[in-house]
N, C-alpha and C positions, 0 to 999 in steps of 0.2 A: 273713506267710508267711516262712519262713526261709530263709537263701541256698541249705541246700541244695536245700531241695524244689523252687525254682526251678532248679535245676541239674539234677537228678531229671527235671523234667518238660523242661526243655531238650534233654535225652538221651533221655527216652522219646519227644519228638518227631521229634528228627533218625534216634531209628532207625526210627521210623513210617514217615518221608520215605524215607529211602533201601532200604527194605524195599516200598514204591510205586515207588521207583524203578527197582529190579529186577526188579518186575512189568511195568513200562513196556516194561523193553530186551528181554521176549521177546515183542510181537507183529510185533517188527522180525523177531526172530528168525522170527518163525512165516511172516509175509507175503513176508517177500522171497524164500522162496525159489521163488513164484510170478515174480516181476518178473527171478529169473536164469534158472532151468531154464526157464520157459513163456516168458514175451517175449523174453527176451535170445536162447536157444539156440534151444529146440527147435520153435517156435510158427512162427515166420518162414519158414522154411524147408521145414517139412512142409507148412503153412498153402499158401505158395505152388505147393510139387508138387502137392496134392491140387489148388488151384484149377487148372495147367496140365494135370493128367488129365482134367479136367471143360470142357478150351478147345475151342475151334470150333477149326477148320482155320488161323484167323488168329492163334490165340492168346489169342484173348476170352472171357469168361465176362460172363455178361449176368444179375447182382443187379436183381431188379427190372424188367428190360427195358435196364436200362442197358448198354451194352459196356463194358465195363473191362478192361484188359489182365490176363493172368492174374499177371505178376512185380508188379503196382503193388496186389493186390485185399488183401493183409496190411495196406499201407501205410493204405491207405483207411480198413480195417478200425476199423484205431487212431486214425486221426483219427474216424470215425464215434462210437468210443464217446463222446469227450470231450463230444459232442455231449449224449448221453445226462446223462452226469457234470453238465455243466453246469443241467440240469434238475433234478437228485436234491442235488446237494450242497448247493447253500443252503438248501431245506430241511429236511434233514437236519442241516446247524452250527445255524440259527435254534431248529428244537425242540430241542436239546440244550443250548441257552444259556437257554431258555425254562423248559426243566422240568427239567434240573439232572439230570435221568438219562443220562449217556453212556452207560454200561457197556448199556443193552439195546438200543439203537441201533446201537451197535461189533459186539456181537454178532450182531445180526438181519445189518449188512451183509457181516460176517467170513464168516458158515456160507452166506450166500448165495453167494458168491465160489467159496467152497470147492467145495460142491458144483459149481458150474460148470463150476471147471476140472477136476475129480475125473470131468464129462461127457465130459470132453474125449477118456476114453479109445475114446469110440463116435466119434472122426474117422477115418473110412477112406473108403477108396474115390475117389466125387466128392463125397462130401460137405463141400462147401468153404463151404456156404452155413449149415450146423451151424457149422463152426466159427468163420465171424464174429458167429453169436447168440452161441456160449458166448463168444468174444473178448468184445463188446460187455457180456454181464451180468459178467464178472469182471473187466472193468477198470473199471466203473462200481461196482460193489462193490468193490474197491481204494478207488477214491477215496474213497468216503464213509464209509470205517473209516478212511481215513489223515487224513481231515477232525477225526475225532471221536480220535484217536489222538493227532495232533500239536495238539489243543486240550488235553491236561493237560500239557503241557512249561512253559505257567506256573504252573499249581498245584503238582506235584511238585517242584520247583526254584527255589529263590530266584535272582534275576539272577546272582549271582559262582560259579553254578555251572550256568548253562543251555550254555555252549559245549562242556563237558565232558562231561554229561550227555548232549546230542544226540548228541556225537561215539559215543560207547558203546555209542546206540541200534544207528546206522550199524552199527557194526562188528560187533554182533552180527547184524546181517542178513546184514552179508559174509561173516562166519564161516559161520551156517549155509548159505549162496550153497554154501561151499567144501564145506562137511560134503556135501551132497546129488549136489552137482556129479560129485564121484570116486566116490559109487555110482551115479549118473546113468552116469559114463565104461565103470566095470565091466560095468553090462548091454549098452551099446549096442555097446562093442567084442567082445564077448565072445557076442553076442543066440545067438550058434550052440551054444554051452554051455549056455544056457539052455532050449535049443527053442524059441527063438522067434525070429521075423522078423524084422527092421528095424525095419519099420512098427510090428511089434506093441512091440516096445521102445521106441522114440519115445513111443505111446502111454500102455506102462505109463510113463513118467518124466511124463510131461504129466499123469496123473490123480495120480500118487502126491504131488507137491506139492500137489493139492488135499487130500489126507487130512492133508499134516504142516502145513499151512496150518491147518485145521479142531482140530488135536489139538493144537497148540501157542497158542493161543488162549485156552486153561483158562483157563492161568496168568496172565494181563493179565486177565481176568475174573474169576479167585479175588482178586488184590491189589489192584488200582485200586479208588479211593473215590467214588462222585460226591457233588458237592456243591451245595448251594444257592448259586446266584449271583444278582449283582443283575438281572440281565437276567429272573429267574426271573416267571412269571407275564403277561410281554410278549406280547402279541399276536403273531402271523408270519403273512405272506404266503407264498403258493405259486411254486415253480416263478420261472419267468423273470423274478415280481415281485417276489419275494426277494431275486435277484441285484440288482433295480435298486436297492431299498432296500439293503441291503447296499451298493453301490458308492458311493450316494448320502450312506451314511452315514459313510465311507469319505474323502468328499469335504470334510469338516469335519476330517480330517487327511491333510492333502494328501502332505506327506512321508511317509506311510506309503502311500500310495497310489503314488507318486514311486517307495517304492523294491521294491512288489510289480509294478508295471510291468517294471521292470529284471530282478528276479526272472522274471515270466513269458517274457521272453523269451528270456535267458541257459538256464533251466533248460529251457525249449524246446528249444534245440539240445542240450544236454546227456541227455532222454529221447528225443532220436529219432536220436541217435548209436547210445545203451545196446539200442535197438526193434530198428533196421534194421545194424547191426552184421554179424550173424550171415547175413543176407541177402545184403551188400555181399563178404563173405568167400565166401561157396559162390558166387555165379552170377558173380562181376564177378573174383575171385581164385582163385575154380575148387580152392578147399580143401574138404578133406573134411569131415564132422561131426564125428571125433573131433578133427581139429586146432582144430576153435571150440570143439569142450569146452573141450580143454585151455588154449586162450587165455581163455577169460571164468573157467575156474576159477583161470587166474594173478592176472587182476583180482581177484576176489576175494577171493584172499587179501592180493594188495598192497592192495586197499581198505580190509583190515583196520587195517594198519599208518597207511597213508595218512590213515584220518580220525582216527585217536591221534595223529598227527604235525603235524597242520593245526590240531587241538583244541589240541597247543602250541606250535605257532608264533601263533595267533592269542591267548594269554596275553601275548606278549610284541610282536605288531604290532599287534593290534588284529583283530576276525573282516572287518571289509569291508577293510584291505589284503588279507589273505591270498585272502580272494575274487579279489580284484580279481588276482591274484597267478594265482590258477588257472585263468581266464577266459583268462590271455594265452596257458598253455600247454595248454588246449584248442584253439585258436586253431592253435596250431604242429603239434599232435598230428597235426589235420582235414588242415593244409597236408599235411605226413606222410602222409597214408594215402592222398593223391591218387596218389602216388606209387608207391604200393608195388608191387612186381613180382610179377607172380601165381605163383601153383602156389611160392611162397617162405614155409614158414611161419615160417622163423626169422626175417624179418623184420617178420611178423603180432606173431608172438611181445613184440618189442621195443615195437610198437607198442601193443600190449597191459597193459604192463609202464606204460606210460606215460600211459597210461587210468587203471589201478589206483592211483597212486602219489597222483592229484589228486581223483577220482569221488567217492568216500567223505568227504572233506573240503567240497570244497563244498558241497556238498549239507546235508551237517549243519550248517555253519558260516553257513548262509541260512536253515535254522529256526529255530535256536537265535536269532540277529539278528532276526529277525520277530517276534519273541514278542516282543521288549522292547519293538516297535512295537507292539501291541496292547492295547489300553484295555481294564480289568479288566472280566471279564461277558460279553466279546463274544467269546473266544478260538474257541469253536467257528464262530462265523457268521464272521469274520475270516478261520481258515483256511480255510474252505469255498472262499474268493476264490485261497489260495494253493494251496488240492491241485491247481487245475483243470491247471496245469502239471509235475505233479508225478510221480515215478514210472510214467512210462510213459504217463500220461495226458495228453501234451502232443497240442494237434490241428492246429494252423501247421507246424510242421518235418516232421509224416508227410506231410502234405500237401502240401508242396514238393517232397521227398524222389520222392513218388509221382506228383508231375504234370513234376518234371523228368525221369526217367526215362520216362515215358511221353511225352515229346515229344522226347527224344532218344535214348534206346534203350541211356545209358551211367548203369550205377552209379556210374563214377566223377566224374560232373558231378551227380549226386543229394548225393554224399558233399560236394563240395566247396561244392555250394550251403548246406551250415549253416555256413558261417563268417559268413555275416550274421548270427546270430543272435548270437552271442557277441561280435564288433565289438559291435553297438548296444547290447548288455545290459551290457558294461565302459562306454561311454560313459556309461548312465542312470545305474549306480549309481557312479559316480567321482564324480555331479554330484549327491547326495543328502549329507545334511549329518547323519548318524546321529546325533548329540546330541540335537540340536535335535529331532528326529522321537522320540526317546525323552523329552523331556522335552515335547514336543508331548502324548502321549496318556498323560500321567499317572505314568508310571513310573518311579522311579530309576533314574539313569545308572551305570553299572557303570566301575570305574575304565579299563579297557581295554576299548573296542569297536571 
């Protein structure tokens, strides 16, 4: 064979790859702007008026028989799906590593999602108890497309290019975040130019991310390749026995288990910041909706920036300092918001700015890190372990979140209680030895990690 045809095919490969690559960065594009318009903004907030329409005289709304307060029944919400999540996603990365078909798996759980939140426009009234079904099947569907989504970051990307790559993903979700956010702003500020209500605006923005969810999806389905792996042909277990195998398996590379421990809990506090945000701002800061648009659409755009920016700092520090880096000023953010003086949105604002600048960075800069930990074959059963914490699907921090406020009656002692999560998540992962755990599960060490 002649140098060039190997060169030919060199080329015909690397634009196969980055031509999957670009199929890759629009289901960020497609899904996230579920995880900003519906959890971040508008979900929290409606979610909880509709629950305090439907309260007893105390305040209560009683799921099941249970009392629950009406301001903690969002919180709940979100912790309950993970619950769900935890049941669907190992089996779901297992047959995906087994039969080498992601792409109808992505899909089945993508159009599930969709539709969901697309229900979401029939939440009116008291119907608060609709909205934590469709909450629970589209954050459960989230997870187990982001399971099977963030399992081809090792196949589409050689290592010296997975930091970059992730980062891209990220910023294309920010982007579109921002693209929907400012006609999100349009209708809601404006509902009276439209003929239509509040409520009915809230709702159209809550279903319409499920249609650009659903329509932007094609494209990661027309491009992406599955592929036969060695896992292919493997037997799987069900449900909760999944996860044990999985962990068990997990357990024969200890540092990679060391440093998705760390992972789960840092990113813990980091998804129920991004959840209950918008929550923390209307009842506890007494801001309006349009002032959280316009903060989470500031995010979003500094997110964009923020995870191209982290993407090169961590070329030149390594991806776990820089983590390690944005963990502190999480950390400082939280102190900050305890802070903050209400019915003040320009200080919201700043605080905001400061969200955006690190969110998008870490985030990407802890998948792209994880993949290198992952032993060939197993990328989908692997991340199954790390979605559990992941966009929005965290169940520890809403849980805190909702049981401190419900015993003491202050957002702002909800807010302040996530700085443990990010303390102990810098502590795990300062004390994991990322080399060694990359060369633990088989994979080349990348000159900078």
């Amino acid at each position: 064979m002649s140098t060039d045809t190997v060169r030919a095919g060199a080329a015909d490969e690397a634009a196969e790859r980055r031509r999957e690559q670009r199929g890759w960065y629009f289901y960020d594009w497609a899904c996230s702007v579920y995880s900003t318009s519906v959890l971040t903004v508008f979900l929290g907030p409606y979610l909880t008026a509709v629950a305090k329409h439907a309260a007893d005289a105390d305040g209560f709304v009683h799921p099941l028989g249970v009392p629950v307060r009406a301001g903690s029944f969002f919180a709940y919400a979100v912790s309950a799906s993970v619950i769900l999540s935890i049941v669907v996603m190992p089996m779901a990365g297992a047959a995906a590593d087994r039969t080498g078909r992601k792409k109808p798996l992505l899909a089945a759980a993508a159009y599930l999602g969709a539709a969901a939140t697309a229900g979401m426009f029939f939440l009116d009234g008291d119907r608060y108890l609709l909205g934590g079904l469709l909450l629970l099947v589209a954050n459960a569907s989230l997870a187990v497309s982001m399971v099977l989504y963030n399992s081809y970051l090792p196949q589409i990307a050689p290592p010296e290019e997975r930091d970059a790559v992730s980062s891209r993903g990220w910023a294309f979700g920010y982007a579109a975040g921002s693209v929907v956010l400012v006609a999100n702003l349009v209708l809601f500020t404006a509902h009276d130019s439209f003929g239509v209500s509040e409520s009915t605006a809230v709702r159209i923005c809550l279903a319409s991310a499920g249609v650009w969810w659903g329509a932007f999806t094609l494209i990661p389905l027309k491009r992406l390749r599955d592929r036969h792996t060695p896992s292919a042909g493997r037997p799987s277990a069900h449900g909760w026995r999944q996860l044990a195998a999985t962990v068990r398996d997990m357990r024969r590379q200890p540092l990679t288990l060391s440093f998705l421990l760390a992972y789960l809990i840092y990113n813990d506090g980091i998804q129920t910041v991004i959840s209950q945000a918008s929550v923390y701002g209307s009842e506890e800061l007494g801001l309006s909706q349009s002032t959280l648009i316009t903060a989470v659409l500031l995010v979003q755009v500094l997110a964009v920036g923020g995870a191209l920016g982290m993407g090169r700092l961590a070329r030149t520090y390594g991806a776990k300092r820089t983590i390690l880096g944005s963990l502190v000023a999480w950390t400082l953010t939280l102190a900050a918001g305890y802070f903050l003086p209400a019915g003040a949105p320009v200080w919201f604002f700043v605080l905001a700015a400061g969200i955006g600048l690190v969110l998008g960075g870490s985030q990407a800069l802890s998948r792209s890190l994880f993949s290198h930990l992952v032993p060939s074959g197993k990328e989908a059963e692997y991340f199954s372990a790390y979605e559990m914490s992941d966009r929005g699907m965290s169940w520890l921090g809403p849980l805190l979140f909702g049981l401190t406020y419900q015993l003491t009656g202050s957002y702002r002692d909800a807010i302040i209680s996530l700085v443990v999560f990010f303390v102990i998540g810098f502590v795990l992962l300062a004390r994991v030895p990322v080399r060694q755990a990359i060369r633990d599960a088989g994979n080349p060490v990348p000159e900078m990690v």
